[in-house]
N, C-alpha and C positions, 0 to 999 in steps of 0.2 A: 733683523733690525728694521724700524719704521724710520724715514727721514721726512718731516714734514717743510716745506718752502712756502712763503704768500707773505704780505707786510703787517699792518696792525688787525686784518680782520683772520691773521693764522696765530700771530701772537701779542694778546692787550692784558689789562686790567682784570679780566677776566676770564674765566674757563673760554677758550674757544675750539673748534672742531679737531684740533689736533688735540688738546689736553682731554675732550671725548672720547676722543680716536682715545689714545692711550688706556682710558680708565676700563671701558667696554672690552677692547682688543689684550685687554691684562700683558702686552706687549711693550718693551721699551722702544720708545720714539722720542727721536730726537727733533726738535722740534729748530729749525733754522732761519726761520718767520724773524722781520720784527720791523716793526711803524719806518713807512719812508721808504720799505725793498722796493726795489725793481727788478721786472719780467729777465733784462740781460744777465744783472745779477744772480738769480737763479741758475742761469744756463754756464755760465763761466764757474759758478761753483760746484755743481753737481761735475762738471769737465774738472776742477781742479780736484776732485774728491774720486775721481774715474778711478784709480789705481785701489780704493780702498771699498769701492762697492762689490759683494756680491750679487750672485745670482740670486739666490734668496731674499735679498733686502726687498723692501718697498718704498715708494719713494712716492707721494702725493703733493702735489703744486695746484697752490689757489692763485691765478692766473691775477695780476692787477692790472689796472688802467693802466690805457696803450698812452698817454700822456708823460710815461716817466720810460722815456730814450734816456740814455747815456753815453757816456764818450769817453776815452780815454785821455789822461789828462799827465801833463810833466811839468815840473817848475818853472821851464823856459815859458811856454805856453801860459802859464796862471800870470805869470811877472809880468808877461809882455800886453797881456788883457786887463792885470787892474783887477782880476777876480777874486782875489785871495778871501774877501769876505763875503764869497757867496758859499764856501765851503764850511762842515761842522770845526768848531772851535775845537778840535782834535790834533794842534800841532801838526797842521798841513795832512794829515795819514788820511789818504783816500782807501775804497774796496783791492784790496788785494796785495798790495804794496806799503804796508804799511810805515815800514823803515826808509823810505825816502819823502819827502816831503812835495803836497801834492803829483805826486805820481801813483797812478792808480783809474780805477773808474768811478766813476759816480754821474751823477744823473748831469742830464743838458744846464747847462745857463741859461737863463732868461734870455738872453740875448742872440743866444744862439738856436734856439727852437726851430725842429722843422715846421713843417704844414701839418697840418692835421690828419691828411692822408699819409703823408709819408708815417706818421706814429700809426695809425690805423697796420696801416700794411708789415711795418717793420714789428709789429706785436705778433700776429699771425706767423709771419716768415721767422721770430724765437721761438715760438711754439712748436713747427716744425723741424726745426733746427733739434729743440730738448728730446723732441720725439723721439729724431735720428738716431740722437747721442744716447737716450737712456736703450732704445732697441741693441744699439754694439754694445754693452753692457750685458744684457741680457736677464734685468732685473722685473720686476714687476712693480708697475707704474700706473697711476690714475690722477686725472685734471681735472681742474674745473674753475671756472670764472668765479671774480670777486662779484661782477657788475656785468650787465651787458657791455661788452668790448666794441660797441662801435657809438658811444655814448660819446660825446665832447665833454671830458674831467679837465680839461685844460687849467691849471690852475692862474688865478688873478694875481700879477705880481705889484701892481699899478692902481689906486696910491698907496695900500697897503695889501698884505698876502690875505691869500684868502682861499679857503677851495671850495670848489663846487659840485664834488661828485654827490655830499650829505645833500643836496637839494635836490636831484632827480627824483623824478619817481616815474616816468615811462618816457620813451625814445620818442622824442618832438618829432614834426615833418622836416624841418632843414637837417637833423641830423639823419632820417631815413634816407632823405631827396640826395646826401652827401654817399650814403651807405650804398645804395643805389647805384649813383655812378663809381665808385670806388670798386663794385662787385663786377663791373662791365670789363673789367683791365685783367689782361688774360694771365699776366704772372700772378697775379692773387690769386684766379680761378684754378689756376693751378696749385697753388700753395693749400686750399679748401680743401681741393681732391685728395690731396696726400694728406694732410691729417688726419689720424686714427678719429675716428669720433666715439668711435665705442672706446677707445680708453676716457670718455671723459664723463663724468658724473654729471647728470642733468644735461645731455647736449641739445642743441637746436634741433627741432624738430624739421627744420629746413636751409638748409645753407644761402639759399636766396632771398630770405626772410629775417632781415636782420631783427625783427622783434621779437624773435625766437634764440637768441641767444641771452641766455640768463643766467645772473650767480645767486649767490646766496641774497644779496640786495633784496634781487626782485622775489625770493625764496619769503623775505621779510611783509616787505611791502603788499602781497598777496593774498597773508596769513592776519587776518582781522585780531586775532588773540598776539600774535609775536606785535601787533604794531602796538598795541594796549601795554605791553611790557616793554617799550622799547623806550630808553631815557631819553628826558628831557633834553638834555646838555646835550647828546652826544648818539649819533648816528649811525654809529659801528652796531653790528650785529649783534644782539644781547646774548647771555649766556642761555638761556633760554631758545633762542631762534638758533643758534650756534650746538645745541645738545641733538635740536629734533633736525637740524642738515645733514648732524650727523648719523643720525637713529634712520632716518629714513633714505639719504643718496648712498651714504659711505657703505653701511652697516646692511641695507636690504633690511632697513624695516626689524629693526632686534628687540625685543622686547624693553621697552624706553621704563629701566627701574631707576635711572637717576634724575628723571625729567623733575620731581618734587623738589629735589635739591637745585635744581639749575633755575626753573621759578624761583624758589628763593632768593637769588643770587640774581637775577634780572631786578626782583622786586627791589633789593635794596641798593640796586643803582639809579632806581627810575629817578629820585631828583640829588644825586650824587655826583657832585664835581669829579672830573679825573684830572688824573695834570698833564703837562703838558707833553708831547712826545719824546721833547727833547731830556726831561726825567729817566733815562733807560731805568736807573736804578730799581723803579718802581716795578717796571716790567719784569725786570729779571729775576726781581725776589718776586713775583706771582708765578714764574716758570718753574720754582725751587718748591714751590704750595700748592700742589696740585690737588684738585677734590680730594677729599678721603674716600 
């Protein structure tokens, strides 16, 4: 069994690296992706699913922006902050807990957000955390970043939302200048060392160099043809740029016979609305339609 993890760029609208993974790999994968995940998220569910993993399974995570920390949350706590409407309109059900109302995890408050360091660092320190956890296990396991992880995604909550990871396209000097001193602080330099890098697809070619960690983004961004195919509307990795991540990090390069179809399928989203993320429905019936 394949378990795939990462947010809208593991599961959208369209074919992504895991519905490739799938089709190539003729293996069943379970795909646990979807718009909004976060990095803890991951690691608490792979831990709540420990008892049902074998040795044999696999288990791939598209790492997301260190911007979406989370917190544990209980009704006294949401009542007594006045938050209740920062959460999805899901009758209070947060991640994990779903039978009591606001109890559960889900991502930080606006109000509550740490520094930018602290997310920097506490993304890293999940990562080797999932490491740990998937090693006791004794599965087979491979990562890899959505976006360079020392990028400022911080989202705009003020005057209206707004994100800003679709507008990068290379790591500014204040966010280097920030990288830089954040790499100087010896419990991250430690937390580097112990990360497996060879489990991870595409890893940096130097851990002191933050412009050297890359996901599929900068996979995009670099590729003159995947930019030419990539929609108007909407910034998320095309089904095209999302086939050849897959053909060339996951696969080792396998013979790309469905890349005709995945052009296709980039082409006819280049000036195509999608809706909004809050839609699951959409999402879930495209998880149920997978390529032929």
């Amino acid at each position: 069994m394949i378990y795939t993890f990462g947010d809208s760029f593991t599961k959208y609208y369209w074919p992504t690296w895991s519905d490739w993974l799938q089709k190539y790999s003729n293996q069943t994968v379970i795909n646990l992706g979807h718009p909004g995940f976060a990095n803890e998220l991951f690691y608490y569910k792979i831990l709540e699913m420990s008892a049902d993993i074998q040795p044999s399974d696999q288990i791939y995570i598209m790492w997301t922006g260190s911007n979406r920390v989370c917190e544990w949350y209980d009704n006294e706590f949401v009542n007594e902050k006045d938050w209740a409407g920062f959460f999805p309109d899901t009758q209070g059900s947060l991640w994990f807990t779903e039978h009591k109302k606001y109890q559960g995890l889900y991502k930080s408050h606006p109000e509550s957000l740490p520094s930018l360091t602290d997310m920097i660092i506490r993304n890293f320190d999940i990562i080797l955390k999932t490491q740990l956890l998937l090693d006791s296990l004794g599965c087979t396991y491979h990562m890899m970043f959505w976006q360079n992880p020392w990028l400022d995604t911080r989202e705009v909550f003020l005057p209206t939302y707004s994100t800003t990871w679709n507008h990068k396209e290379r790591i500014t000097k204040n966010e280097t200048k920030l990288a830089q001193d954040i790499l100087e602080i010896k419990p991250l330099q430690s937390i580097l060392k112990l990360i497996k890098w060879d489990k991870f697809v595409n890893p940096p070619t130097s851990l002191d160099d933050p412009s050297t960690y890359n996901g599929i983004y900068e996979f995009v961004l670099n590729n003159k043809e995947l930019v030419v195919y990539s929609g108007l509307n909407d910034k998320h990795p095309n089904s095209l740029a999302q086939h050849d991540w897959t053909v060339n990090y996951l696969l080792n390069d396998c013979n790309p016979v469905y890349r005709d179809q995945a052009m296709q399928i980039a082409t006819e989203f280049l000036n195509k609305e999608v809706p909004a993320h809050e839609r699951e429905k959409e999402i879930e019936g495209f998880s149920r339609k997978l390529v032929k």
